[in-house]
C-alpha positions, 0 to 999 in steps of 0.5 A: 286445930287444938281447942284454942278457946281455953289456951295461952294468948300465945298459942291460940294466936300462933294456931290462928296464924298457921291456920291462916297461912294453910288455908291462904297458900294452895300448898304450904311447907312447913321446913327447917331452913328454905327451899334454897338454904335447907336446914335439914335432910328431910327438908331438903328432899321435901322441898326438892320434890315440891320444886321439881313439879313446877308448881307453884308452893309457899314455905315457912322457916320454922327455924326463922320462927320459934313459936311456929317451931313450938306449936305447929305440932299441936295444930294437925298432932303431927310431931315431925318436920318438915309438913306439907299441907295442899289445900289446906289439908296435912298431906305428911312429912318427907317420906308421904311428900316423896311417896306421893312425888314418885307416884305423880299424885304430888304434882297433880294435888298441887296443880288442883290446889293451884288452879 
């Protein structure tokens, strides 16, 4: 996470809730839109592939949060949507998500972040 000593009260309070909820939610995807009413394709194809493990994930609307949607780059410097983080570390976007969905390795993190 960003330095968050010497930054905006908005920021540093953003940095702290999404440090919260990765570090509170075994497996947490960042998205546009929902796992039911995605917003985008890559979204769309993350979250299919979370869902299609059976396992259990949370998720956040980016789109439903402005500040979230701002500052969730700086927090691990990863720029692109969706992020996907399992026990509280980024494992990437769509592409690692569905690289790691074909090789069941998805399903397995998530079933040791879940236990």
């Amino acid at each position: 996470m960003e330095n968050a000593s010497n930054q905006d009260p908005v920021i540093k309070e953003t940095l702290e809730r999404i440090h919260s909820q990765v570090t509170n939610n075994p497996v947490v995807l960042y998205m546009k839109g929902t796992p039911q009413m995605p917003s985008c394709g890559f979204s769309s194809r993350a979250s299919q592939a979370l869902a299609e493990t059976g396992e259990k994930f949370a998720f956040v609307n980016i789109l439903a949060d402005a500040t979230i949607f701002e500052h969730l780059p700086k927090y691990q410097d990863w720029p692109t949507f969706p992020q996907l983080y399992i026990g509280g570390e980024l494992q990437g976007g769509c592409d690692i998500t569905l690289e790691l969905a074909e090789s069941g390795e998805l399903k397995r993190l998530m079933a040791e972040a879940n236990a």
